[in-house]
MIKEVO-6972 format. One line per 2 residues: number of its first residue (from 0); for each residue x, y, z of N, C-alpha, C. Coordinates in pm, whole numbers, plus 50000, padded with zeros to 5 digits. Layout:
BEGIN
NUM	X/Y/Z/X/Y/Z/X/Y/Z  ...
END
This chain:
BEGIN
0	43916/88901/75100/43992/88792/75038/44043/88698/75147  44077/88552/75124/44092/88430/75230/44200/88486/75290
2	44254/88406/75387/44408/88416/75404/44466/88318/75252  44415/88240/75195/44498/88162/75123/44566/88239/74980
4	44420/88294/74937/44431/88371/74841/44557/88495/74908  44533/88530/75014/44699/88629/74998/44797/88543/75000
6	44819/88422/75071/44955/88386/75030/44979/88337/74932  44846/88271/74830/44875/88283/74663/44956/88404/74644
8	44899/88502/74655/44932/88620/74573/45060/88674/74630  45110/88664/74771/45221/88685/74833/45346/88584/74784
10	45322/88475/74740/45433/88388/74699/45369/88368/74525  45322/88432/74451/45376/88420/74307/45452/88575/74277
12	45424/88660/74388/45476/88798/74380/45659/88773/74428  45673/88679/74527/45796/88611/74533/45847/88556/74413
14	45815/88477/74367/45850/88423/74246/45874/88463/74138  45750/88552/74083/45782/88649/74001/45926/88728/74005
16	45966/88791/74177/46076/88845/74137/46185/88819/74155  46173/88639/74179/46301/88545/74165/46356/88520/74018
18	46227/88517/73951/46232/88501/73811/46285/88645/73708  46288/88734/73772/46358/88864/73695/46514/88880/73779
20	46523/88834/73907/46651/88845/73972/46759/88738/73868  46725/88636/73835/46781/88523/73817/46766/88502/73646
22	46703/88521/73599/46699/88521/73429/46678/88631/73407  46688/88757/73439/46728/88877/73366/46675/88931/73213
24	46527/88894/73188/46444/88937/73014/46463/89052/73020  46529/89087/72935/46513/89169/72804/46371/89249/72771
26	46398/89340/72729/46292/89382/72592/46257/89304/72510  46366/89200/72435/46363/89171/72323/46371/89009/72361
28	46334/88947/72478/46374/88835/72553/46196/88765/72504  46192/88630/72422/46092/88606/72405/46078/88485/72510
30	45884/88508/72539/45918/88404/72649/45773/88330/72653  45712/88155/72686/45654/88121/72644/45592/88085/72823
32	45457/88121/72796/45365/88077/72928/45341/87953/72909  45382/87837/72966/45301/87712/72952/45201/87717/73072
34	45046/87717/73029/44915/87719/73147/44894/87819/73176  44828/87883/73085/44752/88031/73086/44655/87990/73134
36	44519/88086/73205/44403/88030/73281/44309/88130/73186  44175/88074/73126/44104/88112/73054/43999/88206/73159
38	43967/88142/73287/43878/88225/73367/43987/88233/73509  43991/88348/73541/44054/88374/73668/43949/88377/73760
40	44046/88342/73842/43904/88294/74020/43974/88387/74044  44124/88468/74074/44213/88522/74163/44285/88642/74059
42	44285/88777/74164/44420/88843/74077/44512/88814/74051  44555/88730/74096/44689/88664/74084/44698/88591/73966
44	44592/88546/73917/44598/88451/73801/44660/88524/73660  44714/88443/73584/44788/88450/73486/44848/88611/73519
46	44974/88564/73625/45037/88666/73705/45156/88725/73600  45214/88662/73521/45287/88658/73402/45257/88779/73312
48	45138/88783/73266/45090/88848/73161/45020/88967/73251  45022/88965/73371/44979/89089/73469/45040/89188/73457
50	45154/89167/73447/45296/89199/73539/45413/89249/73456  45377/89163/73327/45563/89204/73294/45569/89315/73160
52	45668/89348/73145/45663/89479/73126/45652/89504/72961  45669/89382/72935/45702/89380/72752/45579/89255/72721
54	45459/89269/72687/45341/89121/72694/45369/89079/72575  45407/89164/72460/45392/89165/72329/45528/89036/72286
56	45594/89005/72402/45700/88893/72368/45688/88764/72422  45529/88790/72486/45472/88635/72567/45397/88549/72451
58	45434/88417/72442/45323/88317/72368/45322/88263/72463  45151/88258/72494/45080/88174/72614/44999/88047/72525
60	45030/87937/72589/45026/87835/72546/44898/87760/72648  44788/87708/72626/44715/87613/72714/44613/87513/72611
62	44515/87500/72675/44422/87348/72687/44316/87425/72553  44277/87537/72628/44104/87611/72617/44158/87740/72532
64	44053/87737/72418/44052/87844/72385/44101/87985/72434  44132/88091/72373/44170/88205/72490/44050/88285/72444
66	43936/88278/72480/43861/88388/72428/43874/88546/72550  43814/88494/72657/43820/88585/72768/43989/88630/72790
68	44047/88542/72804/44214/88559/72798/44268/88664/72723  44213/88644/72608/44300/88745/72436/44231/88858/72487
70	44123/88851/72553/44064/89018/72580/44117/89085/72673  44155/89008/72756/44249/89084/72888/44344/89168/72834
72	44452/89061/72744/44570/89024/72733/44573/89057/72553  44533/89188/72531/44542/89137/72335/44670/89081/72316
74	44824/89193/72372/44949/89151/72315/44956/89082/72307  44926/88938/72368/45019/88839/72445/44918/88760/72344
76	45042/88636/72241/44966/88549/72140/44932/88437/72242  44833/88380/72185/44770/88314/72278/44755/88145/72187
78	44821/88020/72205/44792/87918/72146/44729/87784/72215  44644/87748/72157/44544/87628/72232/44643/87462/72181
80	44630/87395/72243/44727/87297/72227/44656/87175/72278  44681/87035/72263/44609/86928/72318/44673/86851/72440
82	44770/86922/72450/44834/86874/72617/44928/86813/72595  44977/86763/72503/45105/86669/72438/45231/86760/72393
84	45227/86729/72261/45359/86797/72189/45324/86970/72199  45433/87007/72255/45414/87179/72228/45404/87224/72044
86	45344/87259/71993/45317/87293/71872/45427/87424/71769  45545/87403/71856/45691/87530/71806/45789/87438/71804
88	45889/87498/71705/46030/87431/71681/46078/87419/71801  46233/87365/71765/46281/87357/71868/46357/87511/71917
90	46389/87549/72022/46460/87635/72080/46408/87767/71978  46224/87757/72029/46162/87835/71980/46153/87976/72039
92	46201/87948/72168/46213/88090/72271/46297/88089/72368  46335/88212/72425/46453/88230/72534/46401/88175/72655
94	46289/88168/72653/46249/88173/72849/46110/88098/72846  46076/87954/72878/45992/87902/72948/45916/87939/73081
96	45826/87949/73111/45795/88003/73248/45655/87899/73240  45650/87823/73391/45555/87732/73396/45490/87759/73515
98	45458/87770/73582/45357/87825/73731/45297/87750/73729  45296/87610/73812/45187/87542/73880/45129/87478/73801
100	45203/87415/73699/45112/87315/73616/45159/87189/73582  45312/87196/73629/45363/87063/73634/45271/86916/73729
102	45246/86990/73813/45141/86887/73907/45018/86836/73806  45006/86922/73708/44840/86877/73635/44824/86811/73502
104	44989/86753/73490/44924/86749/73331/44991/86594/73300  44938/86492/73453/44928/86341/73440/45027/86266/73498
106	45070/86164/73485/45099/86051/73559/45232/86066/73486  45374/86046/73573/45517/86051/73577/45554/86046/73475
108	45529/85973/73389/45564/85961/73265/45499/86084/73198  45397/86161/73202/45375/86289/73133/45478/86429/73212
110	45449/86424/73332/45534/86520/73358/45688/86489/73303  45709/86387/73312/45878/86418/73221/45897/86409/73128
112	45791/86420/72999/45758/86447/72852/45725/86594/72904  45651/86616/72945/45609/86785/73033/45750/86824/72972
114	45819/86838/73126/45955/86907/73071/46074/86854/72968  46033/86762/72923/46138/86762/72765/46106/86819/72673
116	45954/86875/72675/45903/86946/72584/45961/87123/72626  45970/87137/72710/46022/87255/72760/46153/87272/72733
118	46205/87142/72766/46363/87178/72735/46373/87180/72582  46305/87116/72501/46320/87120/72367/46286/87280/72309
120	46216/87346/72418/46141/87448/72303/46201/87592/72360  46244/87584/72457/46323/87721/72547/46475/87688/72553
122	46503/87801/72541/46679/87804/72588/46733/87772/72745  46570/87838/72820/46601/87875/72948/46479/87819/73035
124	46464/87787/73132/46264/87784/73197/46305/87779/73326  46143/87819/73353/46166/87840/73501/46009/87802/73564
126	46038/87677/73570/45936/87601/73632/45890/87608/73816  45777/87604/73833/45724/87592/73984/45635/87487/74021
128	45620/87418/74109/45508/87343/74136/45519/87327/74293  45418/87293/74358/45387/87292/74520/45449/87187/74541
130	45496/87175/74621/45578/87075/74735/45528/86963/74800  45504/86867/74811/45427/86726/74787/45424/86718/74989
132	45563/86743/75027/45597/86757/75171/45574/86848/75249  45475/86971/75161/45421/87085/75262/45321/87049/75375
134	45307/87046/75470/45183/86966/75542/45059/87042/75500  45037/87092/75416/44854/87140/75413/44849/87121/75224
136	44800/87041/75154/44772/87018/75014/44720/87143/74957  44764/87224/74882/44721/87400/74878/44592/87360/74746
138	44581/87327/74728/44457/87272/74606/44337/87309/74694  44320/87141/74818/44201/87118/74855/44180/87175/74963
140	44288/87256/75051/44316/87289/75172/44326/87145/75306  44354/87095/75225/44338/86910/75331/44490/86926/75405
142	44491/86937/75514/44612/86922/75647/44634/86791/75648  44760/86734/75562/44825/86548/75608/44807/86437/75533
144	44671/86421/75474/44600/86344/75434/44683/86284/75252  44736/86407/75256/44808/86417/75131/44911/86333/75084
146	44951/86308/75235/45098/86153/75251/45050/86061/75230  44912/86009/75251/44874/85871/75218/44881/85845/75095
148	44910/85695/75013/44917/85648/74900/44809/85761/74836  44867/85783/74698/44769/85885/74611/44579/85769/74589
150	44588/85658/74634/44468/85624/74546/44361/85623/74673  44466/85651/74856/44334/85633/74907/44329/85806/74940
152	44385/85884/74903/44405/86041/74967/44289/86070/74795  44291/86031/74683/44176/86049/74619/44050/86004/74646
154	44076/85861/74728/43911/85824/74760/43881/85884/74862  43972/85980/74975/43919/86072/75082/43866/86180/74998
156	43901/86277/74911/43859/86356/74825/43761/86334/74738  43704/86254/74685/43603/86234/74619/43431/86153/74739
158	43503/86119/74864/43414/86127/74964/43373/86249/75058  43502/86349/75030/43441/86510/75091/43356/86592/75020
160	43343/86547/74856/43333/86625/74761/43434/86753/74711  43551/86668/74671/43630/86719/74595/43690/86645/74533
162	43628/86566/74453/43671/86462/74343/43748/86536/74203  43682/86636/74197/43781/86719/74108/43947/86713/74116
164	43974/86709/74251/44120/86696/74260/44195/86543/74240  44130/86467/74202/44152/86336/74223/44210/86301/74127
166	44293/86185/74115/44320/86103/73936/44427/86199/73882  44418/86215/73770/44528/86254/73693/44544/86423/73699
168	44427/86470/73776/44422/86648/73818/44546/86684/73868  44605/86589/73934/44716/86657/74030/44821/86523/74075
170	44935/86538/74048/44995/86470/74069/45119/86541/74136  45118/86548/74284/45231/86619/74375/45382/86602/74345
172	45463/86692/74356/45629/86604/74389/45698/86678/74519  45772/86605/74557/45855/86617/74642/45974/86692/74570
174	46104/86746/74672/46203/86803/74580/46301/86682/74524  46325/86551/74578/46361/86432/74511/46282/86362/74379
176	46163/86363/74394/46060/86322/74312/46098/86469/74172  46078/86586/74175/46114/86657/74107/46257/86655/73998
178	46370/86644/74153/46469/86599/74058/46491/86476/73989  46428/86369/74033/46405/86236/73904/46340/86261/73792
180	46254/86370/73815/46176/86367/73666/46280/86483/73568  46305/86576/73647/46424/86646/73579/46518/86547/73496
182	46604/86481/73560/46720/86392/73519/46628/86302/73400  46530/86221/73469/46465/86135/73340/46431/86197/73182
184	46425/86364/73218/46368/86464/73095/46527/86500/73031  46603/86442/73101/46765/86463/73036/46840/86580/73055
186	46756/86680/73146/46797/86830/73234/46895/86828/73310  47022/86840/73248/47124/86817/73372/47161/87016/73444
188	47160/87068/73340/47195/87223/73446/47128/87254/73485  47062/87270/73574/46915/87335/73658/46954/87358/73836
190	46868/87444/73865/46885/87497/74018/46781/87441/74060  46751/87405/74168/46619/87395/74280/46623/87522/74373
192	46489/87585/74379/46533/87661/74494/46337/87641/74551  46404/87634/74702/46275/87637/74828/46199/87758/74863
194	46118/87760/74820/46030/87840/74833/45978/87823/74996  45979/87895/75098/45929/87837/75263/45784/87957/75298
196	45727/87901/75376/45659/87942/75424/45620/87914/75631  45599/88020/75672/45669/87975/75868/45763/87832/75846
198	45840/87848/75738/45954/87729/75794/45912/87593/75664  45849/87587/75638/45818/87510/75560/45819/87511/75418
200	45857/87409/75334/45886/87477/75205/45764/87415/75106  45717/87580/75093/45612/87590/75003/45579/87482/74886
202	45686/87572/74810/45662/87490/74664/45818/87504/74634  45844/87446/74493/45931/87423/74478/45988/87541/74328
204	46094/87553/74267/46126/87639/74133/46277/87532/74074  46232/87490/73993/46357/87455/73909/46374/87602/73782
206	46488/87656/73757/46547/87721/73711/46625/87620/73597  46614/87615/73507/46719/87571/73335/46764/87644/73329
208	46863/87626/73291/46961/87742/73242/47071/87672/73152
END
């Protein structure tokens, strides 16, 4: 396995047990995956439903069908959605949990519909996304390149052949950039906490509460 793939798996294993230190589930604590992964590249993937001890109180929420997913994972209900409105009432569950998908799901104005939809549908969440100011882009593995305006750091990426990451795939934040979209989503109680790596801070965790 890479070195990258362990520090995937070394910092969602962090996280993970920031997320039981700090929101404290229950047995009976229902809690909603926003960005379940239909094919895992990594053990680490859909680390949530790996891991926790009660699955039968997870609704995993994504894009794609769950066919391969529901087989892993029978407990855990599994709902396909079109990327917009979450498809549950309001303050449909205790605990939001988002891993790395705030970066993917469009341009500023979606990420802070992103989390109003979260705040509308959880009591509690506990969001993550990579750090815009880490010096190495953990996607493409690109060292720097990442600071330049987003439209010419996509036309470097789609000239290496990794156009996949380009456009509306990924949209980075900073921990300022984060907290504007927080405040714009109308989130006023929330924690930030820094995730570091040799000194540098990884990614980022907003905590609702």
């Amino acid at each position: 396995m890479s070195l990258a793939y362990n520090i995937s798996a070394f910092n969602r294993r962090r996280k993970y047990r920031k997320f039981l230190d700090l929101l404290r589930p229950q047995a009976r604590t229902t809690i909603l995956d926003v960005g379940f992964t239909e094919i895992e590249y990594s053990a680490s993937d859909n680390f949530l439903e790996k891991n926790y001890p009660w699955p039968d109180k997870i609704t995993a929420l994504g894009l794609n069908e769950a066919k391969e997913f529901s087989k892993r994972y029978p407990q855990v209900k599994a709902v396909a959605y079109d990327g917009r409105r979450f498809p549950f009432p309001d303050r449909s569950f205790d605990i939001v949990w988002s891993n790395a998908v705030l970066e993917h799901v469009g341009s500023r104005e979606d990420q802070i519909f992103f989390l109003q939809e979260i705040k509308r549908v959880g009591r509690q969440a506990f969001i993550t996304t990579p750090n815009r100011m880490f010096p190495i882009e953990i996607h493409t593995r690109t060292p720097l390149l990442h600071f330049l305006p987003k439209r010419l750091f996509d036309a470097y990426l789609k000239l290496v052949g990794k156009g996949w990451a380009a456009g509306d795939y990924m949209n980075l934040l900073s921990r300022r950039e984060l907290e504007r979209c927080l405040q714009a989503a109308g989130i006023k109680n929330y924690r930030i906490i820094k995730n570091r790596l040799l000194g540098f801070v990884l990614d980022l965790v907003a905590v609702i509460i």
